[in-house]
N, C-alpha and C positions, 0 to 999 in steps of 0.2 A: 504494500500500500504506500500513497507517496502521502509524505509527512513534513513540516516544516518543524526545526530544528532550530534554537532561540537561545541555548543553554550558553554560546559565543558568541552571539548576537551583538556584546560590544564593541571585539574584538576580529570578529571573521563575518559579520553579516549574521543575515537570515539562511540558511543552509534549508535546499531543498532536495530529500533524498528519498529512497526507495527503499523498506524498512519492514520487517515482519515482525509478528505481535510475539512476546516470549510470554514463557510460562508462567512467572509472575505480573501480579496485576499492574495496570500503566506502564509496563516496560518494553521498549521495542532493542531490537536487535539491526545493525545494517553492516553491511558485508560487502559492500562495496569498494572501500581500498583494501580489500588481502588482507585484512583483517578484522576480526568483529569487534564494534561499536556499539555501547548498550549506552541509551538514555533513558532515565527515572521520570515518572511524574509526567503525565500526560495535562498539559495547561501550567507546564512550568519549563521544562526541557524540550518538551516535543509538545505539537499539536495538527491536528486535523485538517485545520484551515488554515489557509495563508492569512484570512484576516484575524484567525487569533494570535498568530504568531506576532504580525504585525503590532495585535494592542500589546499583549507582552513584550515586546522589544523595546517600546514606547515607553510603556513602566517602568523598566530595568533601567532606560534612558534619563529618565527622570529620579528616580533615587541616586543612580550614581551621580548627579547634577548636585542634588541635596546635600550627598557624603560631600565632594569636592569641594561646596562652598562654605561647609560645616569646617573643615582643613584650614580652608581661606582663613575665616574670621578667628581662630583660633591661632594658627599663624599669627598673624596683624596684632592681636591683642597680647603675643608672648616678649618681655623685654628680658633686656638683661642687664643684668650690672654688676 
């Protein structure tokens, strides 16, 4: 089944691959590079649609915006002396 793949969505994109359901629940399996690949949690790591993937990537997008500027101000407000 084809699956969009979000878990590196920061850093490598939206990944759209070609994925079989494994024997625990929400886990797929893809075997596409010569090797297998297991992603967890189906609406977190992987999903169905392109457009959930999309709103998950958007989310993931915006928290790590939050952590970064949480760094910032934290930063700025550190002195020394």
């Amino acid at each position: 089944m084809k699956v969009w793949i979000t878990k590196y969505a920061l850093t490598k994109g939206i990944l759209e691959i070609e994925a079989e359901l494994c024997d625990s629940p929400g886990m797929i399996k893809d075997q596409n590079k010569g090797w297998n690949s297991y992603y967890h949690g189906e609406g977190k790591d992987w999903h169905k649609s392109k457009e959930a993937a999309i709103e998950r990537a958007e989310y993931m997008r915006q928290n790590k915006l939050k952590s970064i500027r949480s760094k910032i101000n934290k930063l700025q407000k550190l002195t020394f002396s």
